[in-house]
C-alpha positions in Angstrom: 186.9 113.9 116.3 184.5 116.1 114.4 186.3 120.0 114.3 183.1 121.5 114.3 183.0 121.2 117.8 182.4 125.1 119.5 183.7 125.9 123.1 180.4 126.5 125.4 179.9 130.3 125.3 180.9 132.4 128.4 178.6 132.2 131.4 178.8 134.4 134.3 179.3 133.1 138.2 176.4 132.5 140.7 176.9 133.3 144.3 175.4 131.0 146.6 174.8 131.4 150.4 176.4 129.2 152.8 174.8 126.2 154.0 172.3 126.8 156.7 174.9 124.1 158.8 177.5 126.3 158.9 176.0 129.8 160.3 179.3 131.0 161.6 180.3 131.7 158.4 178.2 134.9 156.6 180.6 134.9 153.4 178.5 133.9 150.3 180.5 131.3 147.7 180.9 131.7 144.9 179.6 128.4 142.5 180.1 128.9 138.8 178.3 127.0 136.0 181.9 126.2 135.1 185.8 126.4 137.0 186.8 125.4 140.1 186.3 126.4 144.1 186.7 124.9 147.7 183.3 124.6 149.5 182.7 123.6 153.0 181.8 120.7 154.4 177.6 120.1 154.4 177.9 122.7 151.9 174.4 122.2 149.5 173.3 124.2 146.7 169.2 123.6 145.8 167.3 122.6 143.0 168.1 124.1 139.8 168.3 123.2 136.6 170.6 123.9 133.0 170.1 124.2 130.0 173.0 122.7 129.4 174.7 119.2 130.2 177.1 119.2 133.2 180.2 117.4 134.8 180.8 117.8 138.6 183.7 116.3 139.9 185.2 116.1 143.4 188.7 116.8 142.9 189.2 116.5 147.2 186.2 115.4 149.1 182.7 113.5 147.9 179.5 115.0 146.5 176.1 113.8 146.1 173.5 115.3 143.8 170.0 114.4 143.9 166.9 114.8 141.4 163.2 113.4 141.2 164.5 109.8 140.5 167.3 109.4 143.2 170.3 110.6 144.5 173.8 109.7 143.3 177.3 109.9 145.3 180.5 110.7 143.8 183.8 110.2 145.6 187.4 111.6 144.6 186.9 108.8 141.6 184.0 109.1 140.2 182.4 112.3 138.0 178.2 113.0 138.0 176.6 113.9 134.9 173.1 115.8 135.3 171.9 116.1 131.6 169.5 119.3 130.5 166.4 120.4 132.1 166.9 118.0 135.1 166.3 119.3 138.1 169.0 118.5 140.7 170.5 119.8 144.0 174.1 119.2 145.2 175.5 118.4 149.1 179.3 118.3 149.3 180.9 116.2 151.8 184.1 117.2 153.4 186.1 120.5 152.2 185.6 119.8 148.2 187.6 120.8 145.8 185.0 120.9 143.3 185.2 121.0 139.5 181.9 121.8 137.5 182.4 121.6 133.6 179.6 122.8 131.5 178.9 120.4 128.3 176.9 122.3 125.4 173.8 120.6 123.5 175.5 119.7 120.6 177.8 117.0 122.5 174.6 116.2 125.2 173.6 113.8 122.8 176.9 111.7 122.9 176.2 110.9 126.7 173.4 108.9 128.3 170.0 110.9 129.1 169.3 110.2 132.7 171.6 111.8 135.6 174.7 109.1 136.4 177.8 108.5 138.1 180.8 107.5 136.5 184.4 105.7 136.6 187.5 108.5 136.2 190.5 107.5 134.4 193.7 109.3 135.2 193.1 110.5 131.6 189.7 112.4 132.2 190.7 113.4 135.7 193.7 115.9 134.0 191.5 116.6 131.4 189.1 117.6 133.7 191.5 119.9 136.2 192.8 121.0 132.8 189.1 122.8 131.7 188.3 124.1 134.8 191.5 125.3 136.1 192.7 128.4 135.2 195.5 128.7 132.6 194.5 130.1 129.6 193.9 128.7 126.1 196.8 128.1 124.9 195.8 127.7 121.2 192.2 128.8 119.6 189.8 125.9 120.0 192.3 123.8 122.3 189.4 123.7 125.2 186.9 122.3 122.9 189.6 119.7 121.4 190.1 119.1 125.3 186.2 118.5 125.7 185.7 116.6 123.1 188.4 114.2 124.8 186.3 114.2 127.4 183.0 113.3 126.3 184.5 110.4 124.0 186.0 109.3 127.0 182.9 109.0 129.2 181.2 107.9 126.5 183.4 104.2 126.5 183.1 104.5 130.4 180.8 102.3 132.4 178.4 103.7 134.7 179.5 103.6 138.4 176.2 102.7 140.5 176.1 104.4 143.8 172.6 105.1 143.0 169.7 105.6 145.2 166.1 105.9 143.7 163.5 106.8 145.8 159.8 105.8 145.8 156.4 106.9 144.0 154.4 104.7 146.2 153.6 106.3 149.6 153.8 102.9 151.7 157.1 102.4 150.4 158.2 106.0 151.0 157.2 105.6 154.2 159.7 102.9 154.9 162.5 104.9 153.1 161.7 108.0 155.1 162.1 105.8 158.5 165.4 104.7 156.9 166.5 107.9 155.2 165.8 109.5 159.2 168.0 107.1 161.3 170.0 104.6 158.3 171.5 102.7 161.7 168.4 101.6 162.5 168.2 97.7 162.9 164.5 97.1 162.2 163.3 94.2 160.0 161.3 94.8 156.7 158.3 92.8 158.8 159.0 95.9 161.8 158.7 98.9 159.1 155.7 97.4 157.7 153.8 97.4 160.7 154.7 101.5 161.0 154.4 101.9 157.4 150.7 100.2 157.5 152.5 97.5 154.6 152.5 93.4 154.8 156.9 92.2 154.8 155.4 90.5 151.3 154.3 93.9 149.8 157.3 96.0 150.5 159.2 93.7 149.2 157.6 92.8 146.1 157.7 97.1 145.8 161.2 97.5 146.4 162.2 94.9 143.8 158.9 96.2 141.2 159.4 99.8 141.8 163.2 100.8 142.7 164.9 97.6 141.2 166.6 96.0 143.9 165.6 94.7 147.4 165.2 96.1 150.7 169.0 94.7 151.9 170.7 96.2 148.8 168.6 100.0 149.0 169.3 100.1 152.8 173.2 99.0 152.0 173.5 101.8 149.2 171.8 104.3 152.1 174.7 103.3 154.5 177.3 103.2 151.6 176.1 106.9 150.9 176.4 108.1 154.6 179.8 106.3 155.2 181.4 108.3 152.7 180.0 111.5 153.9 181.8 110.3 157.1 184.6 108.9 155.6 185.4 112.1 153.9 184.8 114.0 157.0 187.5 112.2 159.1 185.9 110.0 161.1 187.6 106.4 161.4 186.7 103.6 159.5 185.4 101.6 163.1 183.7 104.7 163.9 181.7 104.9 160.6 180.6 101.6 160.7 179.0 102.0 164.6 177.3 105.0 163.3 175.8 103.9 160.2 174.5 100.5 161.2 177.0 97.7 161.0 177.4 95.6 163.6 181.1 95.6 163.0 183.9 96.5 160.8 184.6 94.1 158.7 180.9 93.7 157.8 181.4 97.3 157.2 184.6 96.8 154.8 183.2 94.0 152.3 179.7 96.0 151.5 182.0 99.3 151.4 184.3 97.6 149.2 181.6 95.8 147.0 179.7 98.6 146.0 182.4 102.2 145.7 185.1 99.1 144.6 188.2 99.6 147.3 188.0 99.4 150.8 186.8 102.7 152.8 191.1 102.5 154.9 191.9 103.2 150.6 189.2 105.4 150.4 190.4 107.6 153.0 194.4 107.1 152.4 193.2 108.1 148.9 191.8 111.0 149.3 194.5 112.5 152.0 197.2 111.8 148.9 194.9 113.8 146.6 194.3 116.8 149.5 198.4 116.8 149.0 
């Protein structure tokens, strides 16, 4: 590991309102560019943007941050990356236990360039706790040792796709908008089209030319994405699949567990064992 590597300089917090959800509360969190905090459930900060590269990792509870090219959702396992100048906003799901770990320019360049999701080993998870916690430094230049750790290990990690682009075109943001408004909804591709002003044949050929995947696989990831938010929030695994759109559980369990990778009754027991 190259020892040339220099701890990101000292950055001072940013208080953040509460969500707009949650009006009962009037005490502002604090969110800083880098350590550790409990936020709400619903909580959202807004667009913004770093100069920097940053980590944000659900320790307890789920995240999802969104920019101009999609939104991405991380549960307890997975950790976003939002590279510099991006601008992105952030909804946490459940109470989160979230861990935000700034990564200067000079190591930027050792990760990919567009905002991802990905795996966490049990490595980079203590890692992770380990920089944003707060025990101090034990030796000079042991955080930047630590986060150099870090970054190699992302940098052999696969993506984790929980991805969901949005559309350019307005037809097909129409459609998604429709979708994004009531994800339960049963309608056909054919059925939007007509209230989107589209042919079934154009849609599709836009979903697969425009956001890489079809119409069955974005409105899966849409569902995936608002059963987690559930998920994390408590409600049952039957209830979560009534409300977002399945027709029944186990239809429910084998798209949950194809695309986060376990089943949402591991999801769940998973994340009350890490709220321990």
């Amino acid at each position: 590991m190259p020892k040339n590597r220099q701890p990101p300089e000292p950055v001072e917090p940013v208080e953040f309102p509460e969500s707009s959800e949650f009006p009962e509360s009037a005490v502002p969190v604090r969110v800083p560019p880098q350590g550790a905090g409990w936020l709400p459930h619903g909580f959202h900060l807004g667009p913004h943007a770093h100069d920097h590269g940053q980590l944000v990792y659900a320790a307890a509870g789920a995240l999802a941050t969104t920019t101009e090219r999609g939104t991405w959702v991380a549960p307890a396992h997975r950790v976003t990356w939002t590279p510099p100048g991006f601008a992105h906003s952030h909804r946490f799901y459940g109470r989160t236990d979230v861990r935000l770990l700034t990564v200067p320019l000079e190591l930027c360049g050792e990760l990919t360039g567009q905002p991802c999701v990905f795996a966490v080993s049990p490595l980079l998870r203590e890692a992770v706790l380990a920089l944003t916690g707060d025990r101090p430094e034990s030796r000079p230049g042991a955080h930047a040792r630590l986060l150099g750790v870090v970054v190699d290990e992302l940098s052999d990690t696969p993506e984790q796709s929980l991805h969901l682009p949005e559309p350019r075109d307005d037809r097909l943001r129409a459609v998604t908008d429709l979708l994004h408004a009531d994800p339960a909804r049963a309608a056909t591709l054919a059925d939007l089209g007509r209230r989107a002003g589209a042919s079934e044949r154009t849609l599709s050929r836009l979903f697969h030319a425009e956001l890489g995947m079809s119409f069955h696989r974005w409105r899966t990831t849409l569902r995936i994405h608002h059963a987690l938010a559930h998920l994390t929030n408590g409600l049952s695994v039957t209830d979560t699949a009534m409300v977002c759109g399945w027709s029944n559980p186990s239809s429910f369990i084998d798209a949950f567990t194809e695309v986060v990778g376990q089943t949402p009754g591991r999801y769940q027991a998973d994340l009350r064992g890490g709220a321990k």
